[in-house]
Backbone bond lengths (Angstrom), bond angles and torsions (degrees), N, CA, C in turn:
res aa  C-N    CA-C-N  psi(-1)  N-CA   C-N-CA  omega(-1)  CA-C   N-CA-C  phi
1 X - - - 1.449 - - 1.533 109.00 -
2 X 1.159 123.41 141.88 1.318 141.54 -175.70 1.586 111.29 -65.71
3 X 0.963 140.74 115.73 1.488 125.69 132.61 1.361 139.30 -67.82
4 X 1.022 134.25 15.17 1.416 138.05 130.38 1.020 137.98 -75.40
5 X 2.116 108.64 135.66 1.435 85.74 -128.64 2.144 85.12 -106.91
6 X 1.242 117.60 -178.66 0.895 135.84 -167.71 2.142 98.34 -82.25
7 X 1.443 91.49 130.63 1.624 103.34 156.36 0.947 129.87 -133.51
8 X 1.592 136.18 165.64 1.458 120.97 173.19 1.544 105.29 -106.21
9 X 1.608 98.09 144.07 1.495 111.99 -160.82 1.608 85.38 -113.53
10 X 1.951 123.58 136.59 1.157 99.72 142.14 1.432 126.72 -96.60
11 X 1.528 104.66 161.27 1.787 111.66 -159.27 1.752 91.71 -132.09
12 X 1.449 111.64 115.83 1.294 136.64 -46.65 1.762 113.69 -3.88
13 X 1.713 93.57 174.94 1.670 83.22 169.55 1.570 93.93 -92.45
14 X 1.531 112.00 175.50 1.546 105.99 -165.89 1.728 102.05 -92.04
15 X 1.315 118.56 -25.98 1.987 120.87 175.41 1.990 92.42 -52.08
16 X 1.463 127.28 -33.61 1.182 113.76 -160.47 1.822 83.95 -87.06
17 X 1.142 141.22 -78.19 1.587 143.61 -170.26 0.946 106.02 -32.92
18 X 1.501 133.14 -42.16 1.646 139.95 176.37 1.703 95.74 -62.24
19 X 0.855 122.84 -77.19 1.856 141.10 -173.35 1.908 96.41 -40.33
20 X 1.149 119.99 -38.19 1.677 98.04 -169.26 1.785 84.42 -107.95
21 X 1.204 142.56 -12.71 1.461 118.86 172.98 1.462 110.79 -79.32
22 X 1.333 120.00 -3.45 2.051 136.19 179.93 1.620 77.56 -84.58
23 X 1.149 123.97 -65.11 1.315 126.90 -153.75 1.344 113.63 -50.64
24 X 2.218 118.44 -57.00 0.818 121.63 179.31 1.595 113.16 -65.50
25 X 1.323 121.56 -47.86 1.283 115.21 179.32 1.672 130.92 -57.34
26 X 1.310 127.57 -0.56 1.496 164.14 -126.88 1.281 92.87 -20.48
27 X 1.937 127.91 61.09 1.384 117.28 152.11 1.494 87.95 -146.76
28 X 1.553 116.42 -179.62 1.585 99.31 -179.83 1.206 111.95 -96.23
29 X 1.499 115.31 171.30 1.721 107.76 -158.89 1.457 83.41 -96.35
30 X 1.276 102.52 154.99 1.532 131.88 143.36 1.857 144.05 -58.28
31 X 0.998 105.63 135.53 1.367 115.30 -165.61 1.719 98.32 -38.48
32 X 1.184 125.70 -69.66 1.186 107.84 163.70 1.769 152.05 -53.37
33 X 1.455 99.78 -16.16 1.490 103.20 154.92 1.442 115.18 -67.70
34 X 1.529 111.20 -52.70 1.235 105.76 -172.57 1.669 133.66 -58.32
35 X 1.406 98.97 -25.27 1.931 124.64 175.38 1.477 87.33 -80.70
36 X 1.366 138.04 -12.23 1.582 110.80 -172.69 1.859 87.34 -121.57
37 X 0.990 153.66 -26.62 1.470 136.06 122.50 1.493 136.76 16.20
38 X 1.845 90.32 -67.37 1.500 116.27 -163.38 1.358 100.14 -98.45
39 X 1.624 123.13 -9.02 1.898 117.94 168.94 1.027 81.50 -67.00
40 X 1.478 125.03 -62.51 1.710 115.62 -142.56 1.368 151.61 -104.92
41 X 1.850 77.91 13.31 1.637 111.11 157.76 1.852 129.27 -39.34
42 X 0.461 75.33 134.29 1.986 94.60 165.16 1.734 114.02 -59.60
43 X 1.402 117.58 92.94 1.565 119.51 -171.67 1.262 105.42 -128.41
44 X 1.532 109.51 141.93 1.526 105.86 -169.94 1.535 81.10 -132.69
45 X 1.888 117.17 163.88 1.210 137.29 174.66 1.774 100.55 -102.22
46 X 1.597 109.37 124.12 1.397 115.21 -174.41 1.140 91.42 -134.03
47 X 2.225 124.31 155.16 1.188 111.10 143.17 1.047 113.80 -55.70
48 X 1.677 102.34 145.16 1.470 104.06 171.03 2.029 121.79 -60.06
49 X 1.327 114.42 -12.48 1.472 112.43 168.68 1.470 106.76 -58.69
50 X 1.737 124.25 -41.73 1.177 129.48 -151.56 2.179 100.34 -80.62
51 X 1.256 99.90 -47.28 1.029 128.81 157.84 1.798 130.54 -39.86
52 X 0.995 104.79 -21.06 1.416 119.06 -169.29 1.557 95.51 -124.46
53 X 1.264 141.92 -26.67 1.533 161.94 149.18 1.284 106.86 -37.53
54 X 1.641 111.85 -38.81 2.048 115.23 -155.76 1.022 67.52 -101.90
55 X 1.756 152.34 -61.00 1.569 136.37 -149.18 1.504 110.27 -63.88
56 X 1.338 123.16 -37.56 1.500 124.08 -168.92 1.739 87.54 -80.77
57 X 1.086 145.67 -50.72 1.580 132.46 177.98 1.286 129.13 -60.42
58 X 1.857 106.70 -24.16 1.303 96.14 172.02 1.747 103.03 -93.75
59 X 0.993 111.61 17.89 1.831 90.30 171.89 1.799 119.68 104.70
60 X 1.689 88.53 -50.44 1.742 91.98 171.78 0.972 133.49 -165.13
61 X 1.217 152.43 -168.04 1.743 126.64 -148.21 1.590 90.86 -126.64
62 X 1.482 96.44 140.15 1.731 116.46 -172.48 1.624 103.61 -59.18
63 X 1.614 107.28 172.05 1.438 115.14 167.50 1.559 114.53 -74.90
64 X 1.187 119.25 125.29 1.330 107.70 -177.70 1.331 113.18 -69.50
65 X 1.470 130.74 147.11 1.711 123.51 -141.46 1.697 84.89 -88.81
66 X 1.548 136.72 -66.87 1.329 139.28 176.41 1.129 127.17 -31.63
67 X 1.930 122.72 -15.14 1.386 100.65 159.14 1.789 92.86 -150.91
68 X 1.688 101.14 66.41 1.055 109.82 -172.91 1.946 107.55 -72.79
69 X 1.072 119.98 -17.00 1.386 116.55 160.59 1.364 135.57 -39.69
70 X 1.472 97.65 -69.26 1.133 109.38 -179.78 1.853 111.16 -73.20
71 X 1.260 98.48 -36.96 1.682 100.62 174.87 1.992 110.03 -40.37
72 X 1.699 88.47 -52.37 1.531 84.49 -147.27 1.848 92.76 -78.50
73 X 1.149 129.45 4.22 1.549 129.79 162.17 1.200 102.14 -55.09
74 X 1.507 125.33 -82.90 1.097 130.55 172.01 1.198 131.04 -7.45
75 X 1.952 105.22 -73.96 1.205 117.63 -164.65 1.779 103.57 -76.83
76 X 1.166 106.17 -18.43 1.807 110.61 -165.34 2.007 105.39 -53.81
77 X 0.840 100.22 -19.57 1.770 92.95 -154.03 1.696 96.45 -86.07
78 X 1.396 104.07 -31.34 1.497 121.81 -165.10 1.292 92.18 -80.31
79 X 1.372 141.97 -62.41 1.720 142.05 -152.20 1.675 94.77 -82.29
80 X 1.499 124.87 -21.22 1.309 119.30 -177.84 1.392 143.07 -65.25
């Protein structure tokens, strides 16, 4: 049995699904679009080794889903 432990990855990552629904909507989304986004995202269970493998290849580390608000403030200006 493995000791590594299991995470959820989103697949897309969710900074990219957040970034083209700003795009399509052409104003920025709202705290509540974005929490109803991130229910209905695409999440898979990975070890976190495997998981931490897809983050160093894609370039940069996802929004964390629990305080994806404030994350994607942050990150929004930079991916825009």
């Amino acid at each position: 049995m493995s000791t590594d432990p299991l995470c959820l990855v989103f697949v897309p990552a969710l900074v990219a699904v957040l970034t083209a629904a700003e795009a399509k909507k052409g104003t920025p989304l709202t705290e509540a679009e974005v929490c109803e986004i991130r229910d209905a995202a695409t999440c898979i269970a990975l070890p976190f080794s495997t998981a931490l493998a897809m983050e160093t290849e894609r370039g940069y580390p996802d929004i964390v889903a629990e305080d994806c608000w404030s994350e994607w403030q942050r990150l929004r200006a930079s991916v825009a």
